[in-house]
N, C-alpha and C positions, 0 to 999 in steps of 0.2 A: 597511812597514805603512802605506799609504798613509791609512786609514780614520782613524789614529791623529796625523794630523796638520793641523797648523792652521797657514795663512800668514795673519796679523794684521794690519795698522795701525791704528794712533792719530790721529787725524784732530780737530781740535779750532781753536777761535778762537785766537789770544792771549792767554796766562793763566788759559784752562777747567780747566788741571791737569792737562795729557794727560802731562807726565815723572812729576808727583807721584804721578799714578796707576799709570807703568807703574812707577817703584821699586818700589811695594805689592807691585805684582804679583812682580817680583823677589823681592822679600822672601819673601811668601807661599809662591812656588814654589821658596823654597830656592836659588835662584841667587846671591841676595845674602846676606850676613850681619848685615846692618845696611841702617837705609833710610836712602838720599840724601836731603837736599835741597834743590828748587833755590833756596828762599832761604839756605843756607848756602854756594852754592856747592859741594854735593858731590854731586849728582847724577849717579848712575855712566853715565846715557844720554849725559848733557850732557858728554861728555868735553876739550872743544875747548876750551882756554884761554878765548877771546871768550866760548865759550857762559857760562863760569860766572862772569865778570865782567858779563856785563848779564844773567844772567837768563834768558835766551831761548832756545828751539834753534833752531842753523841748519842741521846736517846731519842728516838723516834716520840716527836708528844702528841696526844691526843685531843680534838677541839670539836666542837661541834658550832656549826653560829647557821644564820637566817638568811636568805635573799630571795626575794620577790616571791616568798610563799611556798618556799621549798627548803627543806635541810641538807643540812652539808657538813659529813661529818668528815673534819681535813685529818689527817696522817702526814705531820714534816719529819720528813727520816735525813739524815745522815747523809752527807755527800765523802765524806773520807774512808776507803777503801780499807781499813781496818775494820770500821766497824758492818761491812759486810752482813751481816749477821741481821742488824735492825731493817735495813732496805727490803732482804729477802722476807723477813718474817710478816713485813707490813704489805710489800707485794700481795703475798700468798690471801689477803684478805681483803685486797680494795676491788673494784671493780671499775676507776678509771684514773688515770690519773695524769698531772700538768709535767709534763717534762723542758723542765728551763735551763735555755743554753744562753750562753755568754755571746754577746755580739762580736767581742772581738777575739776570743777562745776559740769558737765555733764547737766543734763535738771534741770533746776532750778524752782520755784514754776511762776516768771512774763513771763518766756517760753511757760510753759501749758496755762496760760492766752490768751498771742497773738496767736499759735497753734491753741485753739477752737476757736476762731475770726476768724482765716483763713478758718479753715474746714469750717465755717457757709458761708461765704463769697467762699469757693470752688477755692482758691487760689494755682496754682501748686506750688511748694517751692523746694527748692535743699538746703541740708544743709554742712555748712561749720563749720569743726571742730575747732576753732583757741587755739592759747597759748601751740600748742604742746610741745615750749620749757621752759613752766613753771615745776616747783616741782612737782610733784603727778598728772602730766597731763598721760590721759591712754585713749586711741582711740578707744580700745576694750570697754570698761567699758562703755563708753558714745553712744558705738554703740548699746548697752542689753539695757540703760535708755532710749532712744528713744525708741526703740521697746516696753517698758514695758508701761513706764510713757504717752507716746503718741499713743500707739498704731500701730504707723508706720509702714509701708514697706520700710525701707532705708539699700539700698544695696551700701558699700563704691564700688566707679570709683577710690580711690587710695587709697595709705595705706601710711602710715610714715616710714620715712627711722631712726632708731633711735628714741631716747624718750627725754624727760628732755633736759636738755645741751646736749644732745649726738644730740637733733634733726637736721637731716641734709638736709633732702628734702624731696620727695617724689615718690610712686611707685607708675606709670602710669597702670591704669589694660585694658585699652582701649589700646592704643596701646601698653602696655609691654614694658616699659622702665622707665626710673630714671631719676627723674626730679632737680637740684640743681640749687640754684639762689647764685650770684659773689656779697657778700656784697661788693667792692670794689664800685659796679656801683650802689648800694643804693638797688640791687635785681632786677636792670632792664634788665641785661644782664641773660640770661635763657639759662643754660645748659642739652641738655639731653646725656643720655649713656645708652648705652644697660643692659639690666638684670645683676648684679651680681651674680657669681655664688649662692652666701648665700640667695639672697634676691628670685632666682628665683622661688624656693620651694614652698612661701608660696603666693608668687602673681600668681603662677598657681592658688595651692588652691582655694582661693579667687576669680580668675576670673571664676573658674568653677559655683561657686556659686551666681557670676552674671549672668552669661549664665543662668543656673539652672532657677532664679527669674526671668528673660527677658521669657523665653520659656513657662513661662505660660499665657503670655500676647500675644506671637507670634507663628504663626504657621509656616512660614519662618524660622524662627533660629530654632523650636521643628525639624521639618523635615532635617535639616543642620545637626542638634546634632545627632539627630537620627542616619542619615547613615554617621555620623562619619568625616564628612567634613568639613572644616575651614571656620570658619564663618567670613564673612570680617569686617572690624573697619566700614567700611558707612552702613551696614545693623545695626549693634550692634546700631551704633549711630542714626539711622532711628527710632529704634524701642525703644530705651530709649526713646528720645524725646516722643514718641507717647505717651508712658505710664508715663510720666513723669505730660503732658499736661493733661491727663484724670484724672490724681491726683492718679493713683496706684501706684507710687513708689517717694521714695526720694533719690537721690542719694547724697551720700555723702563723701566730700573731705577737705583734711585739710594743715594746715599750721600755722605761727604764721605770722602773721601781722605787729605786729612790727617791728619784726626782717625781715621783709621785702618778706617772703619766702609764697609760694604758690597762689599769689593774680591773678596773670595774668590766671592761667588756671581756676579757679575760673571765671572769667569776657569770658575766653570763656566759659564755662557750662552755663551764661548765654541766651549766643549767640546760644549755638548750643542745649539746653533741654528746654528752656524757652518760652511760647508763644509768637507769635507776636499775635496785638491787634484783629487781622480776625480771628484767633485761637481759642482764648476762644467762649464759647457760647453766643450767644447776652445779651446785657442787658436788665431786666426786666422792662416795665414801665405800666404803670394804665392806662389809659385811662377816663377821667374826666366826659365825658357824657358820653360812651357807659359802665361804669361804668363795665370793664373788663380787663385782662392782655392783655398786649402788647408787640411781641416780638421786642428788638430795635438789630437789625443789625450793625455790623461794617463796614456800606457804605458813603464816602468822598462825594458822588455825592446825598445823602438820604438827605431827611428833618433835619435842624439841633436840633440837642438835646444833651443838656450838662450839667454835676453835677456840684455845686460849695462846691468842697469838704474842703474848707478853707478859711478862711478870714484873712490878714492881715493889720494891719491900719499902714500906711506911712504916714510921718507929711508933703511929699509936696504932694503926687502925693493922700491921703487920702486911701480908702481900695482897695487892692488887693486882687480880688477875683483868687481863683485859681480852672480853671475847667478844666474835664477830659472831654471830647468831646467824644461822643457815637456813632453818626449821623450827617451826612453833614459836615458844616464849618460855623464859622464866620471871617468876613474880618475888619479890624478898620475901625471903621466911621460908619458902620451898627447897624440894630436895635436890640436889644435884647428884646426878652419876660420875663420875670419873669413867668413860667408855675402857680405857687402856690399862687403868691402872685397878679395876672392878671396887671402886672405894664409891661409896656414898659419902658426900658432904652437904655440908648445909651455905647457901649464897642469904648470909644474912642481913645485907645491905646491898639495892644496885644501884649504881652510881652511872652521871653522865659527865665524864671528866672535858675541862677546859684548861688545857697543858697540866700545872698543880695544881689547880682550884677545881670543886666539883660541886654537884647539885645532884639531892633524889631521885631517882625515878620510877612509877610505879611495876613498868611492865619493859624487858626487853624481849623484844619481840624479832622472829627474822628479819633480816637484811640490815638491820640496826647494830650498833658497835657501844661497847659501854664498859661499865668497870664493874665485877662481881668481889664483894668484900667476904670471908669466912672459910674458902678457900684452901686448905691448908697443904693439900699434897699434888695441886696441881701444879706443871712444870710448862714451859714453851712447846707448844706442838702438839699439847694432851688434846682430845676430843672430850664434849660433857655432853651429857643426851639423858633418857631416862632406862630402865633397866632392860627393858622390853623391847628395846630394838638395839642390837647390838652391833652399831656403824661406827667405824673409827673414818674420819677426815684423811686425808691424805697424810705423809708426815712430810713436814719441812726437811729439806735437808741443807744443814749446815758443814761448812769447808773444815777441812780439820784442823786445829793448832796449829803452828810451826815453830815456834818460841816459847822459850819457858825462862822464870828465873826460881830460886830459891830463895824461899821468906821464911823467916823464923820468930818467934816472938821475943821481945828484948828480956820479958821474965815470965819467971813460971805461972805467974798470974795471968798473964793476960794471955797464955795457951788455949784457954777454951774459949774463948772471944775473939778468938783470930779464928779458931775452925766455924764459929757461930758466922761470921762476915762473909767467910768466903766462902760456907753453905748459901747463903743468899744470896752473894753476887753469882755463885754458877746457876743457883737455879733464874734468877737472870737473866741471864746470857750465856745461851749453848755454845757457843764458841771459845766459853772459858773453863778452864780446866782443872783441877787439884788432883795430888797425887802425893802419895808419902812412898821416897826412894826407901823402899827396905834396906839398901846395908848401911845410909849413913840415917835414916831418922830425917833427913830435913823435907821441908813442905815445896812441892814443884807446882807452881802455878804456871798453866801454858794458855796462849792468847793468841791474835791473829796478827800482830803484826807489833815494831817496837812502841808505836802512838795507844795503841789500844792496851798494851801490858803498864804504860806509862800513867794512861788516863787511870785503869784498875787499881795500880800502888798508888797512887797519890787520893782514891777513896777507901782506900781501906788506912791509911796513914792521916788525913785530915778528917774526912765526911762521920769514919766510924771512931775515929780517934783511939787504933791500936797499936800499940808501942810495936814498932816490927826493922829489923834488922833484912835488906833486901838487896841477894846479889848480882851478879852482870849478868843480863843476857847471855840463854845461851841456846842454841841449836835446836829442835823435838826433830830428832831420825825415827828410821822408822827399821822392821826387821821384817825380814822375808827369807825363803828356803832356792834352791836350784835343785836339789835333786827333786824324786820321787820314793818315797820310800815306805816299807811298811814292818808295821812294829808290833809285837804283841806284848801286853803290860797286865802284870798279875799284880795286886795287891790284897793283903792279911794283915790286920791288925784284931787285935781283942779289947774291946773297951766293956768294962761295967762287967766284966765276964764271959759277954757274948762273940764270939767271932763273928768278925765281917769280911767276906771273903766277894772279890771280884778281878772277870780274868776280860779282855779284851784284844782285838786285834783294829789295829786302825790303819789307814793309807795317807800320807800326808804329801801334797803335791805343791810344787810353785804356780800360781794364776798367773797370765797376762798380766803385765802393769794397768793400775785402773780397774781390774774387776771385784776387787772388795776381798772382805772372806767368806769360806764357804762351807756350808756343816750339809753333808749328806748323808744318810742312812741306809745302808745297803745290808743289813742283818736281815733273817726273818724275821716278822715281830709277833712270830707263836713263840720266840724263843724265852722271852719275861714280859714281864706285865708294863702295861704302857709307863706307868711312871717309872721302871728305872730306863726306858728308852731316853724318858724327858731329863731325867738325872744326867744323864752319860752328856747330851747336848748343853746343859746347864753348864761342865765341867768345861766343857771344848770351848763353850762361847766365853768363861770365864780366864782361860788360859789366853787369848786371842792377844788382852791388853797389857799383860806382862811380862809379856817379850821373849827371847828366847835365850840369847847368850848374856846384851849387854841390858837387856831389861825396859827395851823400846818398844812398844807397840807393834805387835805384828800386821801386816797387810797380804793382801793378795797370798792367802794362803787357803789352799781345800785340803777341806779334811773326808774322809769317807769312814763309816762305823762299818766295818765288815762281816764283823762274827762275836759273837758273846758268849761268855759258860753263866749262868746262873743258877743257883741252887735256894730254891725257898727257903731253906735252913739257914745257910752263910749270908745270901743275896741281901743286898739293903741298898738304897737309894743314897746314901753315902757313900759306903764303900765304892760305887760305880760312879760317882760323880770323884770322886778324891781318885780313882786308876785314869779315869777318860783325861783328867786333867794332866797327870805324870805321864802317861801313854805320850800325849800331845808331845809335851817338853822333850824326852824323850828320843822321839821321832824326828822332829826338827833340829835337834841338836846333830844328830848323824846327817841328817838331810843338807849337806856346806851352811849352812844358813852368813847371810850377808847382810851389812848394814847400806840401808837408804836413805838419801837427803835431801830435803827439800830446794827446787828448783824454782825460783819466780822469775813471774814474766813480769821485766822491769819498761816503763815508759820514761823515755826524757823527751824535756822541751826545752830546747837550747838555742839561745839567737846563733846566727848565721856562722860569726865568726869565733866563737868558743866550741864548735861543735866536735871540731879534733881532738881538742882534746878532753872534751866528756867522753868522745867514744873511746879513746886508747885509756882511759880510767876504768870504765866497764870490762874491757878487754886485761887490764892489769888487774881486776879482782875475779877471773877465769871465769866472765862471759864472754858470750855467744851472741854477734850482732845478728838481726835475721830480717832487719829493711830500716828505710829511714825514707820520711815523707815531707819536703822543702814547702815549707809555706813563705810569703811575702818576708816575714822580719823571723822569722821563729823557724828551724828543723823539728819536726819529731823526729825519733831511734826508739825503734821498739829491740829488745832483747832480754835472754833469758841470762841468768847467775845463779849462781848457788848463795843459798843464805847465807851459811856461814860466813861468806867471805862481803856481804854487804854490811853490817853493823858498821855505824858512825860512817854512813856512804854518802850522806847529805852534809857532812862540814865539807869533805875532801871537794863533792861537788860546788858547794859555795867558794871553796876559794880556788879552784879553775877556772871559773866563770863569773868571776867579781860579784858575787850572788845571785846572778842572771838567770842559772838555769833552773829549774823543778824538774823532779821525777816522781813518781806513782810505783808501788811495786807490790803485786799481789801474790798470792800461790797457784803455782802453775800443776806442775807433777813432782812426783818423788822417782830419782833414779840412784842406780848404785854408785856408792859412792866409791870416788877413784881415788886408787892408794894407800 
């Protein structure tokens, strides 16, 4: 029953309350028995030892529970800008999701982040206001930030009854009435009451004003309004949804979470403005030979095709791949394709995971999400389908490193159990990286940020329990060319007796900053046989990642294959793959080549009167202010630094600002680096 289903995510800043909220949810819909939470460390989402030691989520968990006859399979991802990586991957597979802002935060800088992830990704969203019963929490205020900061269309479906400590429930503008929840029953018991005289005033107001924003999407309610007649709660709610779905509006509703108040009508706005998975527009996929787009339909009975939008490594059952099914079904004990990687495997167990804990199931089917156990060679972003239709999924794209440290193992034993770890955490999470420096031997792990290199070493050091030796933070540059230049590279060696002989000429150019790199072929290709064409591109795209002078990663480099000698006798797809590569080095080496460094865009939030000197501290580790935005008690300052010079940027902030102030800081661009 496709109609009967909802794929979710949680989407929120740091500290909005997006676990606290989805416990409720749990709770509410009978899944849990009791509510977690995460200041007690027992939040059932938060299951990862780290997570409930600081507080935070790092891995996106996966849950599925019930409400009024419809499933709902929730996604709570990560609000801290490090871990980047889990938001987008869970994005790219939901099809609507709750974006909860802080009442008295309002849109905060890791908000905008997930927000343009969603827009890219075309994700409908309903926003949920929470903490209405904090200090300097303001409904109005957060409803101008959205509109401003995001651009939004969110027209609130309720309004708060009360503010601060006064907050006491909520005003229904759909059906006009007053909603309070009986803390005696923990907020399970749900009280309504008709309009108060005081409250009735401003919840006309207000609903005129969703009429007003509905009537330009509808020509049913424009015509209703028009001659002046009552427009019924199933039309209103027909035509939100519709506009909800196409992504013209946000509807927005609030409460506070903790305090137990708002969550149920929340979990219906789900239900009733949310797509089910026939809803949204098909999924995009490639098509491998006819080398075109492909539209993938949400049909249970279609060719199967499915993302594996997450990797988990379990110490019995090994990885859990977790896939969102686009097309058809798979059954356990059937064959799986790997589309990208052209491997057959076998899904020998499917699972319906509830955070850590899971249950059987017989058939996943499109639109559905679930965990495939047997697995062995798929990664984050892979496509699986069957052999017969050759569709690869879009591919995710993840931000590049920009930190690395060096870890080493404390003895020679534990050397191949530290590569065994951190083979699983990259396959993991694509935003983590290894790498062995060729001239000294030691192991470069790079990550997204210092929280995220931090949370990694202390699972590979507790969770995996490997003796490891791990040093400072440091820098991931990057290496790029300015000239243009072009190089011809012969190579001859004899192995086994045989000469292997290849000659090449190649063009190596600088890109615009931002355009990636770039392998073209400009040779005839009556010159050799297609696979030493595929050799020579093998060679170039292998050379890409190790760098040129100081052994950093190259960017924004094009390469052009110009002209080849090949001789059947000497010619081998080695020999052409081992010159294209030297050719490469070669060429870049005389082309100036220069090093680049990472530049983030830093966010502070500073009360009023420390704000001088956060910003002359910014400005003292050679950033670049580039605006700053005065709210009531709090400035924001957005601007850009150089990484290098941010490491240990949050003590020096803490004692500026008597611990006052917070900052955010993510990856911006890479530019050359000065001096």
């Amino acid at each position: 029953m496709l109609e009967r289903m909802r794929n979710i995510g949680i989407m929120a800043h740091i500290d909005a309350g997006k676990t606290t909220t989805t416990e409720r949810i749990l709770y509410y819909t009978g899944k849990s028995h009791r509510i977690g939470e995460v200041d007690d460390g027992e939040a059932i989402m938060d299951w990862m030892e780290q997570e409930q030691e600081r507080g935070i989520t790092i891995q996106s968990a996966a849950t599925t529970t019930y409400w009024k006859d419809h499933q709902i399979n929730i996604i709570d991802t990560p609000g801290h800008v490090d871990f980047t990586a889990e938001v987008e991957r869970s994005l790219r597979v939901l099809d609507g999701a709750i974006c909860i802002f802080c009442a008295v935060s309002g849109v905060e800088p890791q908000t905008e982040t997930v927000w343009h992830q969603a827009d890219r990704y075309r994700v409908p969203r309903i926003g949920y206001i929470n903490k209405m019963d904090r200090m300097g929490a303001d409904f109005f205020q957060v409803l101008e930030d959205i509109k401003v900061k995001l651009g939004a269309q969110a027209v609130p479906i309720q309004l708060p009854i009360g503010r601060e400590s006064a907050f006491e429930g909520v005003i229904d503008l759909l059906e006009m009435r007053e909603i309070r929840w009986d803390a005696s029953t923990d907020g399970e018991t749900v009280l309504y009451s008709p309009l108060s005289q005081g409250n009735l005033e401003i919840a006309q107001a207000w609903r005129e004003k969703l009429i007003d924003a509905l009537s330009e999407h509808s020509e049913a309610i424009t015509d209703l309004y028009l001659n002046g007649e009552e427009i019924p709660f199933s039309l209103i709610k027909k035509e939100l949804r519709k506009a909800v779905i196409h992504d013209k509006f946000v509807p927005l509703l609030c409460g506070a979470s903790r305090r137990n108040m708002g969550v149920q009508p929340l979990i219906d706005a789900v239900v009733d403005f949310l797509p089910a998975p026939d809803e949204v527009g098909p999924a995009v996929g490639h098509h491998l030979k006819k080398e075109e787009e492909v539209q993938v339909p949400c049909d249970p009975k279609g060719t199967p095709l499915g993302l594996v939008f997450k990797i988990q490594y379990d110490r019995e059952a090994g990885s859990l791949c977790y896939v969102r099914m686009y097309s058809g079904s798979f059954k356990p004990g059937t064959v799986v394709f790997n589309v990208g990687k052209k491997k057959r495997e076998r899904a020998n167990r499917i699972l319906r995971m509830h955070s850590n804990k899971s249950e059987p199931m017989d058939e996943l089917s499109a639109g559905d999400i679930g965990v495939i156990i047997g697995m062995k060679e798929a990664q984050t972003g892979d496509t699986i389908g069957s052999e017969g239709w050759p569709v690869v999924l879009e591919k995710m794209h993840f931000p590049e490193p920009v930190i690395s440290v060096a870890i080493e193992p404390k003895s020679l034993s534990e050397q191949d159990k530290l590569r065994e770890v951190l083979a699983i955490l990259a396959k993991e999470d694509p935003t983590f990286t290894t790498k062995e420096n060729e001239e000294t031997g030691q192991l470069i792990i790079s990550g997204m940020g210092e929280l995220h290199l931090d949370v990694l070493v202390t699972r590979i050091l507790k969770e995996y329990n490997v003796g490891a030796k791990v040093g400072n933070p440091q820098v991931t540059y990057r290496e790029s060319i300015a000239k243009t230049i072009e190089h011809t590279q012969e190579f001859t060696r004899v192995l086994a007796g045989k000469e292997h002989k290849a000659k090449l000429t190649l063009k190596v150019e600088g890109l615009p900053r931002g355009s990636g790199n770039r392998y073209t072929c400009a040779a005839k290709k009556n010159k050799a046989p297609e696979e030493i064409f595929d050799a020579i591109e093998r060679g170039i795209n292998a050379a890409f990642p190790s760098g040129i002078v100081m052994g950093y990663p190259c960017i924004d480099i094009g390469v052009t294959l110009l002209d080849l000698e090949y001789s059947e006798l000497t010619g081998s797809e080695f020999a052409f793959e081992a010159c294209a590569s030297m050719g490469f080095d070669e060429a870049c080496r005389n082309a100036d080549p220069f090093l680049l460094e990472p530049i983030m865009a830093v966010t502070l939030i500073s009360p009023k009167e420390f704000v001088g000197d956060v910003i002359s501290l910014v400005i003292q580790r050679g950033g670049i202010v580039h605006s700053m935005d005065s709210k009531s008690t709090m400035d924001h300052v957005k601007a850009q630094a150089p990484m290098a010079k941010m490491f240990g940027f949050m003590t020096a902030l803490r004692s500026v600002s008597q611990g006052r102030a917070t900052f955010s800081m993510e990856f911006s661009h890479f530019e050359k680096k000065q001096g």
